[in-house]
N, C-alpha and C positions, 0 to 999 in steps of 0.2 A: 504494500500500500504506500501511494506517493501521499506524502502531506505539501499540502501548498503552505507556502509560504506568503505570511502576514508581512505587511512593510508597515512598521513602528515608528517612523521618524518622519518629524514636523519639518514644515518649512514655512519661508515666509511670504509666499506669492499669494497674489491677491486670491478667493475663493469666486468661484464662478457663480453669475447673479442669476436668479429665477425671472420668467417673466413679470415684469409691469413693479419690478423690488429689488430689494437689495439681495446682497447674500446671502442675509437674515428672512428676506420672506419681504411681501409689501410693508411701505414703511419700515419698515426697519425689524419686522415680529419677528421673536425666537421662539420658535415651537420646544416643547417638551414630550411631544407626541400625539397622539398613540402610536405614528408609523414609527419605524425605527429600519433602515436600508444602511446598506454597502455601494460604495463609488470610489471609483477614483479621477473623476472631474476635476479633479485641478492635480493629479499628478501623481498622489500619496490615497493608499488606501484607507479611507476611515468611515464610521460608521456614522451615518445624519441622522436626525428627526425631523419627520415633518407631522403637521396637522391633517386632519381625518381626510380632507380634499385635497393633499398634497402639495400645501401649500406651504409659504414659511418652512422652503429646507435648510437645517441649521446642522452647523458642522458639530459633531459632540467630539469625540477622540477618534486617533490613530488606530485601528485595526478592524477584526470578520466577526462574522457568527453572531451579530448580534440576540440578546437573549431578553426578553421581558420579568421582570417580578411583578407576580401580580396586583403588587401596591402603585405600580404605575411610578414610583421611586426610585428604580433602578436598574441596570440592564448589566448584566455577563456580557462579557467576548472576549475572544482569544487573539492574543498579540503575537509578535514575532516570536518565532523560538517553541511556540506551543505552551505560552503563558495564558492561564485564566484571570481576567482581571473580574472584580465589580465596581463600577462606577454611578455616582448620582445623575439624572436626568439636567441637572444643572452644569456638568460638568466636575461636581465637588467628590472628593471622598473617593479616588481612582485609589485601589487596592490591588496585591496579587493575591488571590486563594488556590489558587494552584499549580503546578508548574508539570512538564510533559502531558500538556491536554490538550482538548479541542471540541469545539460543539457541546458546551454547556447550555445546559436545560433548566430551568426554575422545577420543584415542585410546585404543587398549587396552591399547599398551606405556608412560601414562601421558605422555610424550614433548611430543606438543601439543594444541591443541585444535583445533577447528573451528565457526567459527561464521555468523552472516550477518552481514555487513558493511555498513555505509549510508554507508561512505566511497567519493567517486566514482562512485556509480552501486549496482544491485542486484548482491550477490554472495559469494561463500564465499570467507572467508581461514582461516589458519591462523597461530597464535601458540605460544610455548613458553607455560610456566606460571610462568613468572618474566619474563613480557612480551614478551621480547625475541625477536628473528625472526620479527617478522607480515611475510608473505607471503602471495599471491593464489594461490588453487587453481582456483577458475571463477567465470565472471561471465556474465551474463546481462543481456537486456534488460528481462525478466519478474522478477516477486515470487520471490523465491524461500523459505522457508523450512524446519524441521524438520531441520536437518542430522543424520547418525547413521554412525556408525561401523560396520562391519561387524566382527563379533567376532573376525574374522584380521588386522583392520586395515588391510586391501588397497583396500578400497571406502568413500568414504560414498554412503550415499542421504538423496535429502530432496525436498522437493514443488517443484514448479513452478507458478506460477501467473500466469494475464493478468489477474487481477484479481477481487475477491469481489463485484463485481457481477453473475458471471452464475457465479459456483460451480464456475470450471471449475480445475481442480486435476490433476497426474497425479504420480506418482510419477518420482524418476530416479536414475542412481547417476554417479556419474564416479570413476575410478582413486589411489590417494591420493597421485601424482602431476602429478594435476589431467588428467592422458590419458582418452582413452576415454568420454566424455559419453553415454550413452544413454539411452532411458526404461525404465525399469524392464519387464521380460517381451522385455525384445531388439527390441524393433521401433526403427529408427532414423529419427525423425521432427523437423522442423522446428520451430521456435518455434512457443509456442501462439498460437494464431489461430481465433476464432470463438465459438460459444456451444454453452449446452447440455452434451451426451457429445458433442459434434462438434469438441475444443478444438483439435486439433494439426495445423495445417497441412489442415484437410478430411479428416483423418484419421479415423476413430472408434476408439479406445483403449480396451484394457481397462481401465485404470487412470487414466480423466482424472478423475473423480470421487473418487480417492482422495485424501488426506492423512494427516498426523499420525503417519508409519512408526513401528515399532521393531524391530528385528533378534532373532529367538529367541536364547537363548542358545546354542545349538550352530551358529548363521547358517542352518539349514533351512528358515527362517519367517520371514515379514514381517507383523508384525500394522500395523491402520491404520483409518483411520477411512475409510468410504465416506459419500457424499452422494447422495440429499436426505435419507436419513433419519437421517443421522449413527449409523450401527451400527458397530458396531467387528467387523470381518472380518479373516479370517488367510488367505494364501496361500504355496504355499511360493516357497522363496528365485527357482525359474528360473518366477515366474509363473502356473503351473498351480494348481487344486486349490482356488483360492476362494470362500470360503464365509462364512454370516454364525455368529456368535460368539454374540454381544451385541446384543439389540437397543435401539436408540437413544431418545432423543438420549443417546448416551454419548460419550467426548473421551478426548484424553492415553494409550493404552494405554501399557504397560509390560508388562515380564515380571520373573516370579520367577526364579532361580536353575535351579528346576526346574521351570521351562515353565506357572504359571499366570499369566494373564494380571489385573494390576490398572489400572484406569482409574476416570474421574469418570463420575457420572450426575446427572443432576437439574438441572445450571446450562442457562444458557441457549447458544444453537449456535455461542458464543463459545469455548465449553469451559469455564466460568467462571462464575461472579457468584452470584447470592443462592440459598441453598440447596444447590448442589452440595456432592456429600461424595461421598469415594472410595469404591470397592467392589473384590472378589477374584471372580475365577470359578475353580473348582476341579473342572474335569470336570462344567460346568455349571450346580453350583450357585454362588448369588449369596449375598455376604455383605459387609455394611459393614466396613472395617476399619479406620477411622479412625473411633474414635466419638463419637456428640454431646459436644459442650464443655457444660461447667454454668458459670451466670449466675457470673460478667459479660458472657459473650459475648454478642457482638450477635445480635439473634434471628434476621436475613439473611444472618448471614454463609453465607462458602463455604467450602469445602475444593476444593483442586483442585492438577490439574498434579503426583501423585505419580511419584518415580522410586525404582527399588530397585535399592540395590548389589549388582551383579555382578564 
């Protein structure tokens, strides 16, 4: 498993203006959220906020992965090096609680997080938000990534994978006492093994092609990216009922509060890079909602990797 690498360091050029405002957003407004995206529009990777209509993008810090607490207070993400930080939505209170991770997760009683771990081997730990009490929830032999809470906080799910050389991905959950390992839609199958839709043990799965989960906000839904043609598909919580959304190459889904579904389109099958910019789907229609940046921004830049406070 390759890990991408986060670019950590500030500079001083000016930050690219949104329409009809400043850098800040019209007049001058600094959002605090709910969005919360990945750009590197002016150069340097870091993660923004903007307002519910995509308004008022404001720069917060240098790095990915952004992650929400459900206090709306504070957001996880992972810096260079495969550091976890927590920072205030202010900017205030930038901390490290972890160090060899990546794709931190909030619980939902705000309590700990969970992330992937590259300490000792592939694997999911769990830490407080004030660092302390990292422990191991499961480990694997395989890649694992995409960890995610389930919205009663009993479950995470998150992908498994033997490797992005033949694309083989499936969904899994494990108990948030690290009990109970299975693959997502209840089939209880073996480490992956093979190629193709053939990944699990000679198995054929419904969901080996899947990644990139997110839990609806009521837990009835799982939206997620399928492969090869990276469309973003929803099924519900016990498996059944999958269907395509989105069609691709789209990445990163997410949900609104109240059940629409925002993701990336336009980067490449990284989920990422030159040209990507967020969009909403609203009962099928499509609409950008992070909008073009005005010069200085870089003419490639991207947008991506949006999450919305819940």
């Amino acid at each position: 498993m390759v890990l991408g690498v986060l670019l950590v360091g500030c500079d001083n050029r000016a930050l690219p203006t949104q329409p009809g405002g400043s850098a800040n957003g019209p007049q001058g407004q600094r959002s605090t959220g709910p969005i919360a995206f990945v750009s590197d529009r002016d150069g340097t990777q870091r993660i923004y906020l903007a307002n519910e209509d995509g308004s008022a993008v404001t720069p917060l810090v240098a790095g990915g992965q952004p992650a929400w607490a459900k206090d709306g207070r504070r957001i996880a993400f992972a810096a260079g090096g495969g550091v976890i930080h927590v920072i205030g939505v202010d900017g205030s209170g930038d901390r490290v609680i972890a160090d060899n991770g990546r794709e931190p997760a909030w619980s939902p009683d705000g309590r700990s997080l969970v992330f992937v771990s590259a300490r000792g081997g592939p694997g999911l730990e769990l830490v407080n938000p004030d660092g302390s009490n990292r422990r191991s929830l499961y480990n694997s032999d395989d890649g694992l990534l995409d960890p995610k809470w389930s919205p009663d906080g009993q479950r995470v799910l998150f992908t498994i994978s033997n490797g992005y050389a033949d694309w083989c991905f499936g969904l899994w959950t494990v108990n948030a006492d690290g009990s109970g390992a299975r693959q997502f839609a209840g089939r209880a199958v073996g480490r992956p093994y093979g190629s193709g839709n053939d990944c699990f043990s000679g198995v054929e799965t419904y969901f080996s092609d899947a990644s990139q989960p997110a839990w609806s906000p009521d837990g009835s839904e799982i939206a997620f990216r399928g492969d090869p043609g990276s469309d973003i598909e929803v099924a519900r919580a016990d498996g059944s009922g999958r269907r395509l959304l989105v069609a691709g190459p789209a990445h990163d889904p997410d949900w609104t509060p109240d059940g629409r579904l925002i993701y990336t389109k336009n980067g490449n099958l990284a989920g990422f890079g030159p040209s990507s910019r967020i969009f909403i789907s609203d009962r099928g229609t499509e609409r950008q909602l992070i909008l073009e940046a005005i010069a200085p921004a870089r003419p490639t830049y991207g947008d991506w990797s949006a999450v919305w406070l819940r």
